[in-house]
ZAMARGU-4260 file (C-alpha; in steps of 0.2 Angstrom, whole numbers, plus 5000, padded with zeros to 4 digits):
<rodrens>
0) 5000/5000/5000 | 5015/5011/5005 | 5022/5008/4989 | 5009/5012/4979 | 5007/5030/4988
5) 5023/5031/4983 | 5021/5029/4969 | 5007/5039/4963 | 5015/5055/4972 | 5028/5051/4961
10) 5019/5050/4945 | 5011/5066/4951 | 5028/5075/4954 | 5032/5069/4938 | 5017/5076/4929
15) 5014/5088/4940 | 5032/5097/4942 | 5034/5100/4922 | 5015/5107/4919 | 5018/5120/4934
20) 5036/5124/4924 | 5026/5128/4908 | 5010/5137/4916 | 5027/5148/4925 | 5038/5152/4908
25) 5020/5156/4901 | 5016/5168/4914 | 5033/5177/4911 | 5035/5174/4893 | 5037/5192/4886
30) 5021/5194/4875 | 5020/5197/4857 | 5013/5217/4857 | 5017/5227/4843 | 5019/5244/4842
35) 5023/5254/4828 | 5038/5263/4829 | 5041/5282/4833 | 5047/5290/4815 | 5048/5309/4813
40) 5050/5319/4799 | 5064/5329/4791 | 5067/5346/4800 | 5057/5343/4811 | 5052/5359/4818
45) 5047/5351/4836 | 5067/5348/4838 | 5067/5367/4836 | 5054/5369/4848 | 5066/5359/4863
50) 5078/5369/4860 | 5070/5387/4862 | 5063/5378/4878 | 5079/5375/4884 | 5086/5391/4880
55) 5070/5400/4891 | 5075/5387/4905 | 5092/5392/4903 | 5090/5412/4906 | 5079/5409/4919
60) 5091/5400/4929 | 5102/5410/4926 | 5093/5428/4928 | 5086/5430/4945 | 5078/5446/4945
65) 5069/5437/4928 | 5065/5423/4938 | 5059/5432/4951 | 5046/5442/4942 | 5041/5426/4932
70) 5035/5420/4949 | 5027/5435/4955 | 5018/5437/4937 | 5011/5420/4935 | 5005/5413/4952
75) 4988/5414/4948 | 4976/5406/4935 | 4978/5428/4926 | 4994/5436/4924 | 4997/5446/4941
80) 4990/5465/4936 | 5001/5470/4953 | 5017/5470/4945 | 5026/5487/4942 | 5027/5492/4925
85) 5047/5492/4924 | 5048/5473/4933 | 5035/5468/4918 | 5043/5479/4904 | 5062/5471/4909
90) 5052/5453/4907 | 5042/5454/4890 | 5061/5463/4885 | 5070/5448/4888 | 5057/5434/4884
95) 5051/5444/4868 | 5066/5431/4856 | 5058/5416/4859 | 5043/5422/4852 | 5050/5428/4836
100) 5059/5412/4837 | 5046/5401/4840 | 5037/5410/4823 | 5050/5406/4811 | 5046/5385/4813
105) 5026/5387/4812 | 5025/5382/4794 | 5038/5366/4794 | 5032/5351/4796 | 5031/5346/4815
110) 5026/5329/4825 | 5027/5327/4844 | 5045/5321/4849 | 5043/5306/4864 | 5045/5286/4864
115) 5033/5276/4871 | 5042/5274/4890 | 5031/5278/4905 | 5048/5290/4912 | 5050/5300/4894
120) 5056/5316/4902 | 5045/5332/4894 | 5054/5345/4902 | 5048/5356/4885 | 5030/5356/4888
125) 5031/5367/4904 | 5040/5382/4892 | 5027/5378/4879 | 5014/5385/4889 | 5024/5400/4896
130) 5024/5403/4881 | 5006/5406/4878 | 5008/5415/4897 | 5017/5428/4888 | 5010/5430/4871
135) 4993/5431/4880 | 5001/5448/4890 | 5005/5455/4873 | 4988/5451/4866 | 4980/5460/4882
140) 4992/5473/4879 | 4987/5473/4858 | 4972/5475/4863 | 4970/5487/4877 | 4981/5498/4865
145) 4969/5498/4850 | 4981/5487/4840 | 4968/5473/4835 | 4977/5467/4821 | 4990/5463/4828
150) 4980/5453/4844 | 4971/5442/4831 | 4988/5438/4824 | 4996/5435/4840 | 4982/5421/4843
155) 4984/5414/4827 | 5003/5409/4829 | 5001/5403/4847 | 4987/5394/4841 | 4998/5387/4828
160) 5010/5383/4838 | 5001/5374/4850 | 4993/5359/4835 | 5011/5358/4830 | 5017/5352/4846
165) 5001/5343/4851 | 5004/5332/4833 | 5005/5315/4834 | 5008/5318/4851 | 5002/5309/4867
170) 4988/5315/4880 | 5000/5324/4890 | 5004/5334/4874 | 4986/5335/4868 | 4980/5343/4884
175) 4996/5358/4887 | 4992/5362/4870 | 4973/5366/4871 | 4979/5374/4889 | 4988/5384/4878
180) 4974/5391/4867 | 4963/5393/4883 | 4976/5406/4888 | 4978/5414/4869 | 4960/5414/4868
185) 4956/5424/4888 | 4960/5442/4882 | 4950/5440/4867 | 4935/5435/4877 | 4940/5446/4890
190) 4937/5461/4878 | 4928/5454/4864 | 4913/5468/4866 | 4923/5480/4865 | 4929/5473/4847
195) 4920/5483/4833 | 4932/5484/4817 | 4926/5477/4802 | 4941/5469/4797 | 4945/5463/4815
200) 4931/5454/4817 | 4933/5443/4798 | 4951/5440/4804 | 4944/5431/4821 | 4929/5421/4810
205) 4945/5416/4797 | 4954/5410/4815 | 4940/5399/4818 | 4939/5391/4802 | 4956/5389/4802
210) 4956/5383/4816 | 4941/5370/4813 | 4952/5363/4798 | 4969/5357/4806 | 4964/5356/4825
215) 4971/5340/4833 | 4959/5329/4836 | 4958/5319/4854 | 4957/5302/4846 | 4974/5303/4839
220) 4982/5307/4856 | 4972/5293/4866 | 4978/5280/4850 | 4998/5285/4858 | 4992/5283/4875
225) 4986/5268/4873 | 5002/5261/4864 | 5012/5268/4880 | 4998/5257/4890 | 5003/5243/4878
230) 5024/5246/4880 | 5024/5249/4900 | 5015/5230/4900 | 5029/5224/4888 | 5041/5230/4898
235) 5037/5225/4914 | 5034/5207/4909 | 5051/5209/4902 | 5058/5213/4917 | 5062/5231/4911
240) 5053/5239/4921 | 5055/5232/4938 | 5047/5239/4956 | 5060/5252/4958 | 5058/5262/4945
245) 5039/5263/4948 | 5041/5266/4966 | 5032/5284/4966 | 5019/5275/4955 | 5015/5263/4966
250) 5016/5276/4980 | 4997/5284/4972 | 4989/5268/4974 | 4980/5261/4989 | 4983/5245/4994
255) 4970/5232/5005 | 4984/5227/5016 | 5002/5227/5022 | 5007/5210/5013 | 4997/5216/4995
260) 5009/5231/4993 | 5023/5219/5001 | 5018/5209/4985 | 5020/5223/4974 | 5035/5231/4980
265) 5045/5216/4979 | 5041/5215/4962 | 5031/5199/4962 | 5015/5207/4959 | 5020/5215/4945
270) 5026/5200/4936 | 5012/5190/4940 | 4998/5201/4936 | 5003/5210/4921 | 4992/5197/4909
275) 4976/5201/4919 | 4979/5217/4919 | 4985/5219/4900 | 4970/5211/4896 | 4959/5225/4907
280) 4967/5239/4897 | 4964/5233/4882 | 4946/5229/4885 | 4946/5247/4893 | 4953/5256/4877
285) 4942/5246/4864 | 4926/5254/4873 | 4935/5271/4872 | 4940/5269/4853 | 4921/5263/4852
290) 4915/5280/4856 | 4927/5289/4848 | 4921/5284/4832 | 4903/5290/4836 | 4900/5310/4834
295) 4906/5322/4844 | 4889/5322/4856 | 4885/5305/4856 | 4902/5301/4863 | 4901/5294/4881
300) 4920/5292/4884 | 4920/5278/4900 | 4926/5284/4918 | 4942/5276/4921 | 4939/5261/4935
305) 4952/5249/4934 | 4953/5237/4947 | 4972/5230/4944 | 4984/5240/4952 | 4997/5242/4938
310) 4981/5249/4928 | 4978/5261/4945 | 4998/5267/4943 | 4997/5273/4923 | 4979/5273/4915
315) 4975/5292/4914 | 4957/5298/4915 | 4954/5300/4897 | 4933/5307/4900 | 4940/5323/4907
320) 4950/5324/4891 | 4934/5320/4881 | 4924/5335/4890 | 4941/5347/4887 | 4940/5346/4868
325) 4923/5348/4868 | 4923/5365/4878 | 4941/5370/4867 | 4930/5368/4850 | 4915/5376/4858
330) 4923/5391/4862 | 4935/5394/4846 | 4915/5391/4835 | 4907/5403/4847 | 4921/5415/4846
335) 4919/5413/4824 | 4901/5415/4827 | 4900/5430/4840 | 4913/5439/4823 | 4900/5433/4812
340) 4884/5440/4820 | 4893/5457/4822 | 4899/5459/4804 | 4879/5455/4800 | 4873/5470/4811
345) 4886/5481/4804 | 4880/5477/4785 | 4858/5476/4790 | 4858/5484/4803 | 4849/5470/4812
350) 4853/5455/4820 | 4853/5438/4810 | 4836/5429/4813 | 4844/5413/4818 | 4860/5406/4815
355) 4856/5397/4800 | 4855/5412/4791 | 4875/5410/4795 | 4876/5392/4789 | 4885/5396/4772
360) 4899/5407/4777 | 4902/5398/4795 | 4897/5379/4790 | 4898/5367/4804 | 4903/5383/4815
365) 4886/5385/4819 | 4885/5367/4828 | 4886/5365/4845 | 4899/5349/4847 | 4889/5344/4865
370) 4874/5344/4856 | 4875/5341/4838 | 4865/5357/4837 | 4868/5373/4831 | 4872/5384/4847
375) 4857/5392/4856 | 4855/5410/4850 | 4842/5423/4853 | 4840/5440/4847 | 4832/5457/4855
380) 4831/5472/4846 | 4836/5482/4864 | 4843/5468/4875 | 4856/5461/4860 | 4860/5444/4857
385) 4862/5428/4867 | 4872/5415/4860 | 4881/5402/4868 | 4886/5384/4872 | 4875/5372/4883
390) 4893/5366/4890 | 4898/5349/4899 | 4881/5347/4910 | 4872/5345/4894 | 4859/5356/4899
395) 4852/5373/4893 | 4854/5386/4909 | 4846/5400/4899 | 4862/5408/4894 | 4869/5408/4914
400) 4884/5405/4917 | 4894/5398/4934 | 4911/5399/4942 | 4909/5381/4944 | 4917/5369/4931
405) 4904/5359/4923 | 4890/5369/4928 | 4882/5385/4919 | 4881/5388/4900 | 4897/5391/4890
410) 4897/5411/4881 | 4910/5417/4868 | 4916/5429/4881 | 4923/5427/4899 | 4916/5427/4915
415) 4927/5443/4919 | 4922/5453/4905 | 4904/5454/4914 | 4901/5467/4926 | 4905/5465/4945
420) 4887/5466/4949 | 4883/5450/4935 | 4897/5439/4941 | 4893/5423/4949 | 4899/5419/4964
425) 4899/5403/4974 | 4887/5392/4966 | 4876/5404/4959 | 4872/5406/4942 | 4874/5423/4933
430) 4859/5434/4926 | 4858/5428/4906 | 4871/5435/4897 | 4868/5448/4882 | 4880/5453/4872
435) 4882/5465/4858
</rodrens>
């Protein structure tokens, strides 16, 4: 009887030892993931761009009074109106050649420079929107000195500049770059009323439409995030990417007990999860690409929800980014359309009876991209026009609009170019906004 114990633990071992050999090497077999390779073009006007960002990082370490100033004139979401004249005069002085520098690369051709590595320094991207910091000072300045023209054209290059370096890029690049045109676009909403030439107002309906022609498009950013997602998997099964150098990664995550992030820490976790949660990510981005192939306004971009934790360290939150281009289109078509409603009243004397009547110069400009509609638009002989966007809740507020984000309607102008008495404050909406 002994014997044959013996010898069925044996034949078990036998069997049993090689099978658990084999479910092991599959479990840390590198996958088979492909991923196309990062090519850039000749002249590539994005190495240009690193280098004017490097030479701004440069001056500033090495200028204190510049650096000082800098802090003083960007520590709020508006340039600081507190700082003296002479302390904003010596910065615009010595910042003013990467602007004219940036301008001489806006017509090469241009794609995003990064590989698909989780710890790809972008050290660029932090000058790229001081950039738009400064040339939305000159713009104000343009503006508040009568020089139109020259404010329109201001916008156009930064808005130039900011597709070119959002090209083919990932998220990250994507979302600095329509930060960028938010900022470019602030002083012109911020005086937008106050804009009445002719000429001034065809230039900022030809930005729009421009602008509608070769704006980068979300999908094409989420497509490299999710090759990143893809490489970052590879390379931890490979044993590339091991605990260590994930460690402030892992740091974001909450773990259920001491021996789970014992477990993941040591690096086991990551080698033995990474297939479950390869397969999570994957499932994840084919709902996204799902949507992104619906219109604008039927899009439903999932919330992010992963329940591995390597999925918890790197998947970023791509709904927000959904909302995000929504509002950047919104806001450059309304900005064409407010243009395009002026130069109407200035040529019969009377406002437009809806915004159909626009449809053959402005086109899809009229179309609100959260609802598929065209914008809601009213007109008063005495009170003006309304027009405006039913922004990220989806919902008609009557033209009101909120400090809140996500909350209110979206106008063509800014909240601060109300006046004190209509702003909103707290969670109140604003009176409907007029304009003229």
């Amino acid at each position: 009887m002994m014997r044959q114990r013996r010898q069925l633990w044996l034949l078990v071992a036998l069997v049993g030892l090689p099978l658990c050999g084999v479910l092991w090497w599959t479990q840390l077999r590198v996958p088979e993931i492909v991923i196309p390779p990062r090519q850039y073009p000749p002249n590539n006007a994005y190495d240009a761009y690193k280098q004017i960002a490097q030479a701004m990082y440069d001056q500033r370490s090495q200028d204190g009074r510049l650096y000082d100033i800098e802090r003083q004139l960007f520590n709020g979401r508006e340039p600081n109106p507190a700082i003296p004249e002479a302390d904003k005069r010596y910065y615009l002085q010595r910042r003013r050649p990467f602007l004219e520098a940036y301008r001489k690369h806006l017509d090469q051709p241009c794609k995003a420079v990064f590989e698909y590595a989780f710890d790809w320094p972008l050290p660029e991207l932090a000058m790229f929107r001081q950039i738009a910091q400064i040339e939305s000072i000159l713009i104000d300045d343009a503006l508040a000195a009568g020089r139109e023209a020259e404010s329109v054209q201001r916008l156009h290059d930064l808005m130039r500049f900011s597709e070119q370096i959002r090209t083919d890029g990932a998220l990250v690049h994507y979302l600095v770059g329509s930060s960028m045109i938010e900022i470019g676009l602030r002083p012109i909403r911020q005086r937008l009323m106050q804009i009445q030439s002719p000429e001034t107002l065809d230039a900022l309906i030809g930005l729009a439409r421009r602008y509608e022609q070769r704006r980068a498009l979300l999908k094409n950013a989420i497509q490299h995030e999710y090759y990143l997602g893809l490489a970052i998997h590879r390379d931890i099964a490979s044993g590339k990417i091991k605990a260590d150098d994930i460690e402030a990664a892992m740091f974001n995550v909450t773990f259920n007990s001491g021996f789970e992030r014992w477990f993941y820490e040591s690096g086991f976790g990551l080698r033995l999860t990474w297939r479950r949660s390869l397969l999570e990510l994957q499932q994840y981005y084919e709902s996204v690409f799902t949507e992104l192939e619906k219109p604008l306004w039927e899009r439903k971009i999932p919330a992010l929800n992963p329940k591995q934790r390597i999925n918890q360290m790197f998947l970023p939150g791509l709904d927000l980014a959904g909302d995000k281009e929504l509002t950047e289109l919104a806001t450059v078509r309304l900005l064409g359309c407010y243009a395009a409603v002026k130069r109407y009243y200035q040529q019969h004397k009377a406002y437009p009876p809806s915004l159909e009547a626009l449809r053959s110069e402005l086109s899809e400009m009229i179309i609100d991209p959260f609802t598929g509609k065209p914008f809601v638009y009213r007109a008063d002989p005495k009170r003006g026009f309304q027009i405006y966007s039913v922004g990220a809740n989806r919902a008609d507020d009557g033209g009101r609009v909120s400090i809140v984000q996500g909350q209110g309607d979206l106008p063509p102008i800014t909240i601060n170019a109300l006046p004190k008495t209509l702003r909103p404050e707290g969670n109140w909406l604003s009176p409907p906004v007029w304009l003229r």
